[in-house]
Structures are given as structure tokens and as C-alpha cells.
C-alpha positions in Angstrom: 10.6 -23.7 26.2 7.1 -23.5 28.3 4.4 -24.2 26.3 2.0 -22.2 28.1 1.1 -18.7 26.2 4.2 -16.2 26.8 2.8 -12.9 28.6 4.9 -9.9 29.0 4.9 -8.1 32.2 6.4 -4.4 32.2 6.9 -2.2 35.5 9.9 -0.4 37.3 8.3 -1.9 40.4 9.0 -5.4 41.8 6.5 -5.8 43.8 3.9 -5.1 41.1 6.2 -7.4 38.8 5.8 -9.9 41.3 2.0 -9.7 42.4 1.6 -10.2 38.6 3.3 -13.0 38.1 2.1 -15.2 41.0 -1.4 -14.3 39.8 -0.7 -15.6 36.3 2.5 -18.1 36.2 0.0 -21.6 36.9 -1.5 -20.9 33.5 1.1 -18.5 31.2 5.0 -18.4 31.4 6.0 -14.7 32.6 8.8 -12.8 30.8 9.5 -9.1 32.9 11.4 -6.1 31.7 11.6 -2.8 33.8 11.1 0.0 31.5 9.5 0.4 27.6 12.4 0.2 26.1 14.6 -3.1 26.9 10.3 -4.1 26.4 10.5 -2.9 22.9 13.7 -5.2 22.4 12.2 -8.0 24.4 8.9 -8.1 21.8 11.4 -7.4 18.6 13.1 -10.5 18.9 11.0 -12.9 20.6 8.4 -13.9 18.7 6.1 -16.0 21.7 5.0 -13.0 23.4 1.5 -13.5 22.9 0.4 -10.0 25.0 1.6 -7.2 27.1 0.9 -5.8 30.5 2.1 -2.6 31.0 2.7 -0.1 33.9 1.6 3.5 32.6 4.7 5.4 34.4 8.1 4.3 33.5 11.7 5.4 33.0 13.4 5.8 29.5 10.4 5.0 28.1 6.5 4.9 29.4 3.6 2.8 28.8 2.3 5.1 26.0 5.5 5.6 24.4 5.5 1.7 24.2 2.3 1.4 22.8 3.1 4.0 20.2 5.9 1.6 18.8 3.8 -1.4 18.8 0.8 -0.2 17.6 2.7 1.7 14.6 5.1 -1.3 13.7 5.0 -2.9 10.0 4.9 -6.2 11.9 1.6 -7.2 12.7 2.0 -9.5 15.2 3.4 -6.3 17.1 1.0 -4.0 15.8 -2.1 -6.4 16.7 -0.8 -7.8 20.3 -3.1 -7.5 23.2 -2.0 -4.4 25.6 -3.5 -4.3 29.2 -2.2 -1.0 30.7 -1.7 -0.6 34.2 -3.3 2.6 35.6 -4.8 4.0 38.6 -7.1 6.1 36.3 -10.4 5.5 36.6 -11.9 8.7 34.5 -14.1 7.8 32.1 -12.4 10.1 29.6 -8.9 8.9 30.3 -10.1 5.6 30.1 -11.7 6.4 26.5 -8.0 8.1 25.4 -6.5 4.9 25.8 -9.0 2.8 24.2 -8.5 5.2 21.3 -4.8 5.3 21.4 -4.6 1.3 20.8 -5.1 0.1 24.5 -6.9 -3.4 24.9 -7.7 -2.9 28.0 -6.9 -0.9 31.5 -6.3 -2.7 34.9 -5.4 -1.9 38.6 -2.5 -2.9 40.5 -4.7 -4.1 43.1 -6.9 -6.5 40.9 -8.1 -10.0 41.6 -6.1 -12.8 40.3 -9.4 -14.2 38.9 -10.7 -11.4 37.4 -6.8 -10.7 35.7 -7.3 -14.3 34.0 -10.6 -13.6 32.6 -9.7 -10.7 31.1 -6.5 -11.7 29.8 -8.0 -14.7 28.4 -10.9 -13.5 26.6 -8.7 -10.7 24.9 -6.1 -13.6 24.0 -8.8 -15.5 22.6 -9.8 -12.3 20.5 -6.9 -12.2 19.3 -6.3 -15.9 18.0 -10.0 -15.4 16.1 -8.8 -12.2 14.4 -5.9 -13.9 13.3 -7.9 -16.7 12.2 -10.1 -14.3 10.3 -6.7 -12.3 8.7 -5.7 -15.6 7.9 -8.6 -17.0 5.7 -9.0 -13.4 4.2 -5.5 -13.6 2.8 -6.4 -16.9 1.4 -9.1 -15.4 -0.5 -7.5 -12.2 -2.0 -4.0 -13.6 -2.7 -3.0 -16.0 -4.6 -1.6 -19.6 -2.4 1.5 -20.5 -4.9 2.4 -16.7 -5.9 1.7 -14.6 -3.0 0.4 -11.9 -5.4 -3.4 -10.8 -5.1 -6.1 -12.7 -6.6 -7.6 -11.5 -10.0 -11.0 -11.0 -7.6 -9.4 -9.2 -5.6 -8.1 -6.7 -7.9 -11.8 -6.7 -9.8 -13.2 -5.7 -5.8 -10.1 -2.8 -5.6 -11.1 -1.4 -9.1 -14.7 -1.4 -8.9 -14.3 0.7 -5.5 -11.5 2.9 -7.2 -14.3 3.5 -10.0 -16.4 4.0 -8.0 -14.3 7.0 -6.0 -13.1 8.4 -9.5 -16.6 9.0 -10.4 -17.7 10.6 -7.2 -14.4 12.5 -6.5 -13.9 13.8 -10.2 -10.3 11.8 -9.9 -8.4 10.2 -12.6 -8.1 6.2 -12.3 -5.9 4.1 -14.1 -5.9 0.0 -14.7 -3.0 -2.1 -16.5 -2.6 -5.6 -18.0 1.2 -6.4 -18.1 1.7 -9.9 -20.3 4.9 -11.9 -21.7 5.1 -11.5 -25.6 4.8 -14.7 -27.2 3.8 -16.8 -24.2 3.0 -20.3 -26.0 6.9 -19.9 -27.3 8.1 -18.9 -24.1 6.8 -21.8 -22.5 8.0 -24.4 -25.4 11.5 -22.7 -24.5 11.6 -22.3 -20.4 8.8 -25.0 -19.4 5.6 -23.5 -17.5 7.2 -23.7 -13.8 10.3 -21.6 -14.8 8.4 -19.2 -16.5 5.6 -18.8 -13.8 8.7 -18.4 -11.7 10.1 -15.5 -13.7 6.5 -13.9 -13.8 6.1 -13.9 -10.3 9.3 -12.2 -9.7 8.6 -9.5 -12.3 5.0 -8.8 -10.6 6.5 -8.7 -6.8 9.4 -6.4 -8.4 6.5 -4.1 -9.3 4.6 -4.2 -6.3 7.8 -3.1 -4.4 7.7 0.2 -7.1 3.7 1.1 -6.5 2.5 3.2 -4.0 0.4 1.8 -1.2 -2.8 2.5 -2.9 -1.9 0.4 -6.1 -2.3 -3.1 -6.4 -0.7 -5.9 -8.5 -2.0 -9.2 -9.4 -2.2 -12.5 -11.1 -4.8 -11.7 -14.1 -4.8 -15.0 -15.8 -1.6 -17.1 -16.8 1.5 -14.8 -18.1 -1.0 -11.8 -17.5 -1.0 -9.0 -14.5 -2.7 -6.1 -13.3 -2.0 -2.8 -11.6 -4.7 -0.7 -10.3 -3.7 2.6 -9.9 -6.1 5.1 -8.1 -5.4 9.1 -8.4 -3.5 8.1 -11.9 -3.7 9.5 -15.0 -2.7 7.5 -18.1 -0.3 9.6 -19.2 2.0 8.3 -16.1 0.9 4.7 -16.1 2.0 4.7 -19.9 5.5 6.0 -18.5 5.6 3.6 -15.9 4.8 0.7 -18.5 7.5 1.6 -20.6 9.8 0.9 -17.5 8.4 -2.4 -16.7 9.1 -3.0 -20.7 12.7 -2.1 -20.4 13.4 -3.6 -17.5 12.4 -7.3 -18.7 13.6 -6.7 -22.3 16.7 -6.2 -20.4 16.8 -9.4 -17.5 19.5 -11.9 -18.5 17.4 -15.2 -18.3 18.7 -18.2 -20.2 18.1 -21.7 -21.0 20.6 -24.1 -21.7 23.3 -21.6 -21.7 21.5 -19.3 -24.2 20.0 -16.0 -23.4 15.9 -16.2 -23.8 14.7 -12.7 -25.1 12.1 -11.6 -23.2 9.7 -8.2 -23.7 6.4 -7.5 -22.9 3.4 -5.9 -23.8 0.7 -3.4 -21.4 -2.6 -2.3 -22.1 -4.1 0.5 -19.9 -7.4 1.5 -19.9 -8.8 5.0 -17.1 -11.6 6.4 -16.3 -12.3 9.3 -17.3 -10.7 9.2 -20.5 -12.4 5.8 -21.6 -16.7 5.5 -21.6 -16.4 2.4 -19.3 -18.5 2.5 -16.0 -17.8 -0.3 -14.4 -14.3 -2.5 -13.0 -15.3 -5.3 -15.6 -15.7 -3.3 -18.4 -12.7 -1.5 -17.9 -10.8 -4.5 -17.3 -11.7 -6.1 -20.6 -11.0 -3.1 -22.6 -7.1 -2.8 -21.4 -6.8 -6.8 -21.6 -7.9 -6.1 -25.6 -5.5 -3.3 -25.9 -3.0 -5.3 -24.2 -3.7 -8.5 -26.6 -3.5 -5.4 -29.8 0.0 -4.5 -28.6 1.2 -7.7 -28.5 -0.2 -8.8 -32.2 1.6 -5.2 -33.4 4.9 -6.9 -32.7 4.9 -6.6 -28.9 7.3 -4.8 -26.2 5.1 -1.7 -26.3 2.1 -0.1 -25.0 -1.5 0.6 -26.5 -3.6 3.0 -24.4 -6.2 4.6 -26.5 -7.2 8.3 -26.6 -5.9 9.8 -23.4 -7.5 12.8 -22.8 -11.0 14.1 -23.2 -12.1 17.4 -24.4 -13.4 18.4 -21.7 -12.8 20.6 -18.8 -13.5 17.7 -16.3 -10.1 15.4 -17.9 -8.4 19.0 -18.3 -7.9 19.3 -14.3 -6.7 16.0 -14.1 -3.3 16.2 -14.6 -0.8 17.0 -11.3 2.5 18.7 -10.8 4.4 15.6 -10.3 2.9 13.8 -13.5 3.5 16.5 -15.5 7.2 16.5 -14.6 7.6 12.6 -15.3 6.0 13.6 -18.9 8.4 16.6 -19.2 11.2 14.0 -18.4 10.1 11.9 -21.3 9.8 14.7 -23.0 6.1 14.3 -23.4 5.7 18.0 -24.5 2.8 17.5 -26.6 0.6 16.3 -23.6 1.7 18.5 -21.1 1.4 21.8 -23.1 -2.3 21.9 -23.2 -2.5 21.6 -19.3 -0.5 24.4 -18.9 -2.7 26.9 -17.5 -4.2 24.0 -14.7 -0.6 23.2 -13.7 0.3 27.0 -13.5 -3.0 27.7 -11.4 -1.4 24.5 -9.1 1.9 26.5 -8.5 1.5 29.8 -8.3 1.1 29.7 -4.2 4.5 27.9 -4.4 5.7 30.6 -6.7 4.3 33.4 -3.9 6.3 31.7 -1.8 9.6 31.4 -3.1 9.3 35.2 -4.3 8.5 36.3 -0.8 11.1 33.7 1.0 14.1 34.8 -2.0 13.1 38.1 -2.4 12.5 37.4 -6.6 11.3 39.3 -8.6 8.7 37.4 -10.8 6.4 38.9 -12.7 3.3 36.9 -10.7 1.1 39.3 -11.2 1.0 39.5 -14.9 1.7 35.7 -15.3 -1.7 35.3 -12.6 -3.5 37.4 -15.3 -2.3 35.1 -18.6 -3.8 32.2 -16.4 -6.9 33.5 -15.4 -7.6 34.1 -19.2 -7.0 31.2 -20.5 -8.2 27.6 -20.7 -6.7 23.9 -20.2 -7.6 23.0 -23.8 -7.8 19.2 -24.8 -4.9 17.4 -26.0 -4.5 14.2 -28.8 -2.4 11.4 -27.7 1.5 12.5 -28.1 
């Protein structure tokens, strides 16, 4: 294989295919596909193709619809690629649209073999400094041997979800996760197998979060999950999953089962005076440390709600449900009016869409004169 920088060249028309590549083939190795799709397969699986030069107007699938794959794809070396788009446009607010909708840059068929090169260098060298940049980022917000985010990193993500909660009137939610008996644990398994087993435990749990939460390497044995939008209530549910799930692993040592549990701490904001990432951080490392020294495998989380109107409104639908399912009734129950102001337009709905006959009227009434009253921890 060349080892010149592969270029992809897409058109339905030869002759453009072929001005193209005699303009470019002294200083990149050409690959050529007719329409956007066999493209799209051609960039899938071959990983050299360091840009793409498209035609605009193309069968099965055109220039746009081929940038809308790429520029949408999970993989970023897809999703970043150079794209020079071949159009005889020369609008300025065309020319804008596709600058907005991902295009690098737009050429002619007719242009100048020099001026081609320039331009396709400079955006290929644009590309090798982002990466670069990506690159030394990751290095600085994830951690080399794990692969999970750094314990900076996760300080950086909470101070700015704080930050938002406070602004927004939004609940926030932070967790340290740690092994039970660590010191033993490591006597037992040695540090390397039990770093291993913690690192697999913390990448199970990033494949549960949302996209919004983060999980991290806190310290040795210890992680954290930030949780933005989250209410404790929730997080405490979602602890008590993580619990179960490693009370129940089969690891062994020497052909004997290890028991394993662990221990979470969760501190939020609003629920807990704390103003800032560090101060929150420390207070669910401490309730964290107080589970584990009240025998371990469970979860210490303080006074949950406020009473106050502002932690009254911040309980949703869907974490009301997972409480119900826990049967949490004791925390939902005061929110009930909230969560029955939330519905009723999906209420309207259904009556209107089923022909029902619920009383919405009267049950709009019973809301409006009542109050979200505080709740103490269930």
C-alpha cells in the first residue's frame, strides 16, 4: 500500500473522476467510487481515507446525503474527515449552507491543479492538528491505564453542572461508588486484579448513564458519577443496582469465591448547603466512607428533600415511577400535586384521543388547591 495520504474522489462522471486524479495522483494515492453510497462503504471499511471530494449531484445517493452520514457517524475519524464538495454554486448563501451543514470546503470542476493542492493540503493539515489537539485533551481528562475520566475532569464536569443547577433551578446529583473492605480485598486478589475488576465495574456503569453523566477514577477503589438533571431519590435507586450487581459477580481466587459489595455516598444540590464541586464532592466521599464503617453494601445520602417549594418541583414523571417501582411511596406522595400538574396535558390527551371520561376537571381543581409539601427521607 502507497504511502502517500489516501484521498477519496466521488462523481458519476469520468471525466471529472479523471481530471481529479491527474491533478492530484504525484502527491496522494486516489481511490474513486461513482455514487454516495458504494462511497459510504468505501469510507466504512477503509480506514486510510484521509479526505473526501465530492460531486454535489449523484445517483442513489448525493453529495449531501453523504455528508449527512459522515458528519453524523459515532466514528470520528468519519465524522471529522475533510469534505471538499464539488459545485458550480457560487451564491454566497449556498455557499454558507454548506459550510453550515459540515462542508470543509467548496470547489469547481474547472479548478487549477495548483490551487486544488493548496487547498487540500492546508485542510489536511487542519485536520492532523485537531487530532493532535483531541489527542492530548484525552490525555488529560482520562485516565492512561483505565480509560475512565480523570478525577479533574469530573471536579471540571461538576463544578459546571453546579453551576447550571443553580442558575436553572435543576436538581444535580454526585456519587462516590468504593469496594468494601479495600485493604482486605487487596491482601486477597493482589492490587492489579483488583484495579482490573474496578475498572470493569466503572466502564459497566458508564455503558448504563446517560450521555450527560460521567464516571471516573476518584482515587484508588473509589469512583464517581456526576449526574446533571438528577434528583437523589433516583441516584440512590441506581446505587442500590450497582450494589447488587457486584454483591452478585462470581470473582474468585484460588478456586474460592471472593465476596464482594460496595458502598455509595451521594451528595445534590439542592438538597445539600454545598456551593461548590469540591465541597460537594467531599461531603458524598464522607457519606460514602460512613456507609462503609456501618457495615457496608449500602447507601448513605443524607436529607433528600428540602422544605421548600424550590426542591418540591424537582421531582419528574420518570423518577417518580422508578421510586413507585421501589416502592418508594413515602417520597413520592408529597410530590403528588407537581407530578399531577406535569400530566394532566397527557391526561387531556388520552381523554380526547379514547373518548374517557375522567373527571379532569375536578381533579385540575384538587391540584390547583393544593401544595407539593416537603417530604423526610423514606
Amino acid at each position: 500500500m502507497s504511502d502517500l495520504p489516501h484521498i477519496l474522489v466521488v462523481d458519476d462522471s469520468n471525466v471529472v473522476r479523471t481530471v481529479l486524479n491527474q491533478h492530484l495522483k504525484d502527491v496522494y494515492e486516489i481511490r474513486e467510487e461513482v455514487d454516495g453510497e458504494s462511497a459510504w462503504q468505501a469510507l466504512v471499511l477503509d480506514t486510510s481515507i484521509a479526505a473526501v471530494i465530492s460531486d454535489l449531484q449523484m445517483p442513489v445517493l448525493d453529495g449531501l446525503g453523504l455528508l449527512e452520514r459522515i458528519r453524523s457517524c459515532r466514528l470520528s475519524r468519519l465524522r471529522d474527515i475533510p469534505f471538499i464538495l464539488i459545485s458550480s454554486e457560487e451564491d454566497q448563501a449556498m455557499l454558507e449552507k454548506f459550510k453550515a451543514l459540515g462542508v470543509s470546503d467548496v470547489i469547481s470542476k474547472n479548478i487549477k491543479a495548483s490551487d486544488l493542492k493548496t487547498r487540500l493540503h492546508g485542510l489536511l493539515q487542519f485536520s492532523l492538528t485537531q487530532q493532535s489537539l483531541e489527542q492530548s485533551l484525552a490525555s488529560q481528562t482520562k485516565d492512561a491505564k483505565t480509560g475512565l475520566f480523570t478525577r479533574r475532569y469530573i471536579e471540571l464536569h461538576a463544578a459546571q453542572s453546579i453551576s447550571y443547577s443553580l442558575r436553572h433551578d435543576t436538581p444535580f446529583c454526585l456519587m462516590i461508588i468504593g469496594f468494601d473492605n479495600y485493604a482486605r480485598i487487596i491482601s486477597q486478589l493482589g492490587e492489579e486484579k483488583v484495579e482490573s475488576i474496578g475498572t470493569k465495574f466503572a466502564q459497566k456503569i458508564a455503558d448504563k448513564i446517560r450521555k450527560e453523566d460521567s464516571v471516573g477514577l476518584f482515587s484508588p477503589g473509589r469512583f464517581a458519577v456526576v449526574s446533571p438533571g438528577t434528583a437523589p431519590e433516583a441516584c440512590a435507586i441506581f446505587a442500590r443496582r450497582l450494589r447488587h450487581a457486584i454483591a452478585e459477580a462470581n470473582i474468585s481466587a484460588k478456586g474460592q469465591r471472593i465476596p464482594l459489595t460496595m458502598s455509595a455516598g451521594i451528595a445534590s444540590v439542592p438538597s445539600d448547603d454545598a456551593s461548590s464541586a469540591e465541597q460537594l464532592m467531599e461531603l458524598a466521599y464522607q457519606r460514602m466512607e460512613a456507609a462503609i464503617a456501618a457495615g457496608g453494601n449500602r447507601t448513605e445520602y443524607g436529607k433528600i428533600i428540602k422544605a421548600n417549594r424550590r426542591a418540591a418541583s424537582a421531582m419528574r414523571v420518570d423518577q417518580a415511577l422508578e421510586l413507585i417501582r421501589a416502592q418508594q411511596f413515602k417520597t413520592v406522595i408529597p410530590q403528588l400535586p407537581a407530578l399531577g400538574k406535569q400530566i394532566l396535558p397527557l391526561l387531556h390527551l388520552m381523554q380526547k384521543e379514547f373518548e374517557l371520561e375522567f373527571p379532569l376537571e375536578e381533579l385540575e381543581k384538587n391540584l390547583a388547591a393544593r401544595k407539593s409539601r416537603p417530604s423526610a427521607k423514606g
